[in-house]
Rosetta silent file (secondary structure, phi, psi, omega in degrees, C-alpha in Angstrom):
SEQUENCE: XXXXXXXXXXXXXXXXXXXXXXXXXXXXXXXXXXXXXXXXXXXXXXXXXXXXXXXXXXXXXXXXXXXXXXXXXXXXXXXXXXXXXXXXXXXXXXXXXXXXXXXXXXXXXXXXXXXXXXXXXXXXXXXXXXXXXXXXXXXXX
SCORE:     score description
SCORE:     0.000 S_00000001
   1 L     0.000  146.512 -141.924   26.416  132.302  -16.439 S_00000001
   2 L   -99.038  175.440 -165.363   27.733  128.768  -16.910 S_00000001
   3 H   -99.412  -34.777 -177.275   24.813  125.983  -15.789 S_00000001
   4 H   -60.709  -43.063 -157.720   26.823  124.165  -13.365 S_00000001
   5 H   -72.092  -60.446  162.622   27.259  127.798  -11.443 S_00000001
   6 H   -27.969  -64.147 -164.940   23.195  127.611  -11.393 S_00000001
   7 H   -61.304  -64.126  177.939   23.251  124.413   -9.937 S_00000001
   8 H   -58.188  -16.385  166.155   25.768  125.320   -7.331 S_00000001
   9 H   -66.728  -48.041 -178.323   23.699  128.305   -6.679 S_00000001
  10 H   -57.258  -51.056 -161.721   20.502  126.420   -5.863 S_00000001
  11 H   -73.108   -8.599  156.060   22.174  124.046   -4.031 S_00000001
  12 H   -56.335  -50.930 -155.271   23.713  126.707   -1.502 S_00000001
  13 H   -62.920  -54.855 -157.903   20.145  128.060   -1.546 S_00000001
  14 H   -67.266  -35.996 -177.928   18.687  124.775   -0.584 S_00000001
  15 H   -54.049  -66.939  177.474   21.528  124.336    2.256 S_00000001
  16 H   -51.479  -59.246 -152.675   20.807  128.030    3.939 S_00000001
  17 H   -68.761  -40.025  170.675   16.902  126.852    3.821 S_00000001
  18 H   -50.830  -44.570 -172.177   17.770  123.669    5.759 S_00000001
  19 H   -71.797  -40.815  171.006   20.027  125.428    7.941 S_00000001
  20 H   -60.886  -46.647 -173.127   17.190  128.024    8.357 S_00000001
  21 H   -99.532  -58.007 -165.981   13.940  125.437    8.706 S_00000001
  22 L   112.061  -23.483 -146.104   15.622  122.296   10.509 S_00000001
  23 L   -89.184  118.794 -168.273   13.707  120.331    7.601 S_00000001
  24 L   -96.756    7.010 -175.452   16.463  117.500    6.831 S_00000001
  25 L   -87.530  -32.650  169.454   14.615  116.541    3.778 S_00000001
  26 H   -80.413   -4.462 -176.372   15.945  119.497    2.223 S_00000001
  27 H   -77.233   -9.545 -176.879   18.966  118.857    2.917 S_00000001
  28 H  -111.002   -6.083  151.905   18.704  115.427    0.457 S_00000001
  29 H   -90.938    9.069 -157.338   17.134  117.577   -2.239 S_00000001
  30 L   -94.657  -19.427 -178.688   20.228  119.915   -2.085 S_00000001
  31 H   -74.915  -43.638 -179.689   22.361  116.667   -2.913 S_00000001
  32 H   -68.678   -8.227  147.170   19.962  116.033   -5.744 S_00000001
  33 H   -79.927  -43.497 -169.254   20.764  119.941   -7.295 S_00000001
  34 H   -66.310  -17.940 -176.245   24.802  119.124   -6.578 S_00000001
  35 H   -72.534  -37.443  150.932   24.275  115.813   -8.528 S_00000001
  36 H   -26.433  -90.594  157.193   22.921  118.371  -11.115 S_00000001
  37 H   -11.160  -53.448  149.063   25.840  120.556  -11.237 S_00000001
  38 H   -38.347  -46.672  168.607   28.063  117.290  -11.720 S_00000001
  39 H   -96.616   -4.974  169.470   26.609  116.611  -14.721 S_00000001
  40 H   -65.416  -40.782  177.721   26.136  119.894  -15.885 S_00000001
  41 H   -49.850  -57.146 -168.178   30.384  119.988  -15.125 S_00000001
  42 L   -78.395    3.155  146.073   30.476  116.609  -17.400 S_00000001
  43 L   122.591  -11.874 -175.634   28.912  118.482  -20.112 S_00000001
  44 L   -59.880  137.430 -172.477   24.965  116.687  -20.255 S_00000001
  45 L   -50.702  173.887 -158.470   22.282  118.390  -22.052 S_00000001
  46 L   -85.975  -22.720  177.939   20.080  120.708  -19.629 S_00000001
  47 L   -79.676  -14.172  155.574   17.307  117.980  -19.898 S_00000001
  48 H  -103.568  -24.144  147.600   19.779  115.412  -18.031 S_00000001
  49 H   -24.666  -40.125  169.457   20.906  117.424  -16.186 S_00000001
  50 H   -75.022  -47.786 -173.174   17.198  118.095  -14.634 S_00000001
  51 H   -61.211  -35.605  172.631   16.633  114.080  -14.894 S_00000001
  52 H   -94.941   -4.345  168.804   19.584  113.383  -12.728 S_00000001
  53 H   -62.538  -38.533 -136.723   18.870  116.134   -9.947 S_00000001
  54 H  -115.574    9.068  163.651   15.691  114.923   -9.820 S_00000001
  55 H   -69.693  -62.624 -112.370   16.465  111.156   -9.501 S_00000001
  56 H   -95.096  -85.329 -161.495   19.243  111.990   -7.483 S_00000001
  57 H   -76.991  -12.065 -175.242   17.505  114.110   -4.508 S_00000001
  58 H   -97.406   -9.503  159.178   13.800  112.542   -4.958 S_00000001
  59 H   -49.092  -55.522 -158.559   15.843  109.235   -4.343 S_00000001
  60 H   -63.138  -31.932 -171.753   17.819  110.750   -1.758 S_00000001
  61 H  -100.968  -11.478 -157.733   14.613  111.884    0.082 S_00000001
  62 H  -105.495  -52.278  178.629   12.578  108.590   -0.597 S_00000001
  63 H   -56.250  -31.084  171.224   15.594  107.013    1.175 S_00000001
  64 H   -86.143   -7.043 -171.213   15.423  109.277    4.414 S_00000001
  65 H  -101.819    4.504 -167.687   11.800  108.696    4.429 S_00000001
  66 H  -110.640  -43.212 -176.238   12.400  104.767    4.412 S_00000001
  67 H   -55.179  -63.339 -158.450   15.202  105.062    7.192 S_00000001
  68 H   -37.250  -42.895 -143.114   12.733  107.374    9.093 S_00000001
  69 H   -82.908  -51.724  165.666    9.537  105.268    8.780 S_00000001
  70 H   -71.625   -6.676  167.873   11.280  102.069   10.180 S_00000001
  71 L   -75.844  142.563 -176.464   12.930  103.936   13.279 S_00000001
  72 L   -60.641  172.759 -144.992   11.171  103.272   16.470 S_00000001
  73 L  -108.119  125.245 -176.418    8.458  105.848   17.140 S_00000001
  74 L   -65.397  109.279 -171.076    9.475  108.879   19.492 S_00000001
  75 L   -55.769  118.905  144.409    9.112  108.321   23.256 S_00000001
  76 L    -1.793  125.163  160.914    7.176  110.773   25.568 S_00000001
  77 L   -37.348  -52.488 -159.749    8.965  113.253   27.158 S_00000001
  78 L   -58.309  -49.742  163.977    7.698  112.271   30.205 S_00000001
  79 L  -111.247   49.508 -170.468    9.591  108.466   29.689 S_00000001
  80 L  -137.808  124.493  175.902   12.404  109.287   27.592 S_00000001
  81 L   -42.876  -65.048  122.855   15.990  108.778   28.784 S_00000001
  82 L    43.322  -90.871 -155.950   16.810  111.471   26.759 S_00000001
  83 L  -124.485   -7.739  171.796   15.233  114.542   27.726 S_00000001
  84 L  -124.758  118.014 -163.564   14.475  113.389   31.710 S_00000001
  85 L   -89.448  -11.273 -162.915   17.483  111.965   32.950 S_00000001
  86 L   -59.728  -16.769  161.297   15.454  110.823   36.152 S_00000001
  87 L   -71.677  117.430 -166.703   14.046  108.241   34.313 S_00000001
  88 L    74.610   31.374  158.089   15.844  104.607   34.798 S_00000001
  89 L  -104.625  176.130 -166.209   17.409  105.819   38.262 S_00000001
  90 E  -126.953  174.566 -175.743   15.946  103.582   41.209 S_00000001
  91 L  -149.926  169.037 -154.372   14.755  104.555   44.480 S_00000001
  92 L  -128.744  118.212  160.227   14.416  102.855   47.644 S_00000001
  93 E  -101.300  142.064  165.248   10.528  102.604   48.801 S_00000001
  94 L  -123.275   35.812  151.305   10.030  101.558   52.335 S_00000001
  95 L   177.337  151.342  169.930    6.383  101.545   52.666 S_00000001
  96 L  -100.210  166.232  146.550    3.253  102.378   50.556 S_00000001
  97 L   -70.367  168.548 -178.534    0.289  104.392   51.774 S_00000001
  98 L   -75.891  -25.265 -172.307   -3.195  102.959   51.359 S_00000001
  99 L  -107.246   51.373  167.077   -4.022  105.114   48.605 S_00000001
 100 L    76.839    8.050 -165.312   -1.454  103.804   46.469 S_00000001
 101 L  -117.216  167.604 -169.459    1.587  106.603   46.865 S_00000001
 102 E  -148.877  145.508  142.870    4.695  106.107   48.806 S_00000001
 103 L   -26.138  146.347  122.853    7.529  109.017   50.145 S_00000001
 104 L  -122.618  168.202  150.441   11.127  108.893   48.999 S_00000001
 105 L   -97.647  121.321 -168.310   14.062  110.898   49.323 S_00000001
 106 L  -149.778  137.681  176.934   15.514  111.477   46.009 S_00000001
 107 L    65.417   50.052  174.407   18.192  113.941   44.509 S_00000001
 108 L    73.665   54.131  174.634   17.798  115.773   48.133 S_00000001
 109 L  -168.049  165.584  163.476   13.945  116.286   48.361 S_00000001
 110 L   -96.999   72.758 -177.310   10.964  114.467   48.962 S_00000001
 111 L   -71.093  162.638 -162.725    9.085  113.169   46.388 S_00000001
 112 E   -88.874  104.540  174.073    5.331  111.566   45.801 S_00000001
 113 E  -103.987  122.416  167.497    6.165  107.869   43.957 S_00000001
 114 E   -90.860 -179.941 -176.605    3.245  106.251   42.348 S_00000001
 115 E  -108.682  118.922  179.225    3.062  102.590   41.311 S_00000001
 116 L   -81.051  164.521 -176.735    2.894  102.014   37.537 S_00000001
 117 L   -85.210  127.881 -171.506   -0.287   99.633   36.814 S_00000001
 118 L   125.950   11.395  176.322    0.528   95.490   36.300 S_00000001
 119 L  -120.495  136.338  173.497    2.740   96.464   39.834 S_00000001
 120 L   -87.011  156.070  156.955    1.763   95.159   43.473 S_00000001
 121 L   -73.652  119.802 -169.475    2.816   97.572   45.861 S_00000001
 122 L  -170.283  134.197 -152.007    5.897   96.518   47.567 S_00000001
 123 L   -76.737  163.915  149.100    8.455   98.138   49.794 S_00000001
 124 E   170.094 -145.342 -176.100   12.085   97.338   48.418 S_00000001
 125 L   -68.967  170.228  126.671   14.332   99.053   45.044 S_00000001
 126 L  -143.354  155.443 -169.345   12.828  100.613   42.271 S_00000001
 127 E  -125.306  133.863  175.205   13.088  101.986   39.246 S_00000001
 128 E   -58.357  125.793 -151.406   11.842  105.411   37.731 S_00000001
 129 E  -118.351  -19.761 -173.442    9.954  104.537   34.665 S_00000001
 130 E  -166.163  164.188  169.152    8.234  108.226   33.942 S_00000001
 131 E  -130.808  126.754  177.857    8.061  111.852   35.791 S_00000001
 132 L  -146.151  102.829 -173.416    4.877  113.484   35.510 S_00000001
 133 L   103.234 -131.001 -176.031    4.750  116.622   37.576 S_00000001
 134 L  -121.419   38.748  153.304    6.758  116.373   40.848 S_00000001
 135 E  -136.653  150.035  153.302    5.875  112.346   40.957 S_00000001
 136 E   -94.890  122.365  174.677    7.635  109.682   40.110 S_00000001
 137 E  -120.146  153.409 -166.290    6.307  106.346   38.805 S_00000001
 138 E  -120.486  159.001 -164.959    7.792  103.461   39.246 S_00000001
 139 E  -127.535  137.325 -173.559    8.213   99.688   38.196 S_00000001
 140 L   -78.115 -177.172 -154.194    9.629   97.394   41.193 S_00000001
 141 L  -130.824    0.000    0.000   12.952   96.131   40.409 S_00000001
């Protein structure tokens, strides 16, 4: 079997494990076996042929770990636009209670709206800042 056909072997292998795990890191060592395979194609000894896979994809992976590491940090369920869309819709309070909770009607129901803390309680607009439970808290608008 020809070396490049190796190469192209792995790197299918490494693709099905990625596809299989979720782990996107393998997916940038599977570039670093096809960069193998290229040069195995251009004819380079078996020992470049290791040296550029392993350039290649430990680059390739050094590089997703540099993107990764400077991307903002992953937001709470609970206050992420995302995965709650209720979060950044407003609501109309028209009075608080004394112990800090206020009524609303919102999507057709009633819900319990808290006050996030740095906010005076005050009736008027608001906006849904997190959902935790069946309450909403809120930031005034």
């Amino acid at each position: 079997m020809d070396d490049s056909t190796l190469w192209w072997l792995m790197t299918g292998a490494a693709i099905v494990a990625e596809l299989l795990t979720g782990t996107f890191y393998l997916l940038m060592l599977a570039i670093g076996l096809a960069a193998g395979a290229l040069a195995a194609h251009l004819g380079a000894e078996m020992a470049v042929q290791l040296v550029v896979a392993a350039v290649v994809g430990g680059g390739a992976v050094f590089a997703c770990y540099l993107v990764r590491r400077r991307s903002p940090g992953v937001q709470p369920a609970a206050s992420n636009r995302d995965v709650n869309l209720d979060v950044g819709e407003t609501v109309q309070v028209d009075a608080w209670n004394p112990d800090g909770t206020a009524q609303v009607r919102y999507r057709g129901a009633q819900w319990t709206v808290l006050l996030r803390p740095g906010n005076a309680p005050s009736p008027g607009l608001h906006r849904v800042a997190e959902v935790v439970g069946s309450r909403l808290l809120v930031d005034k608008i």
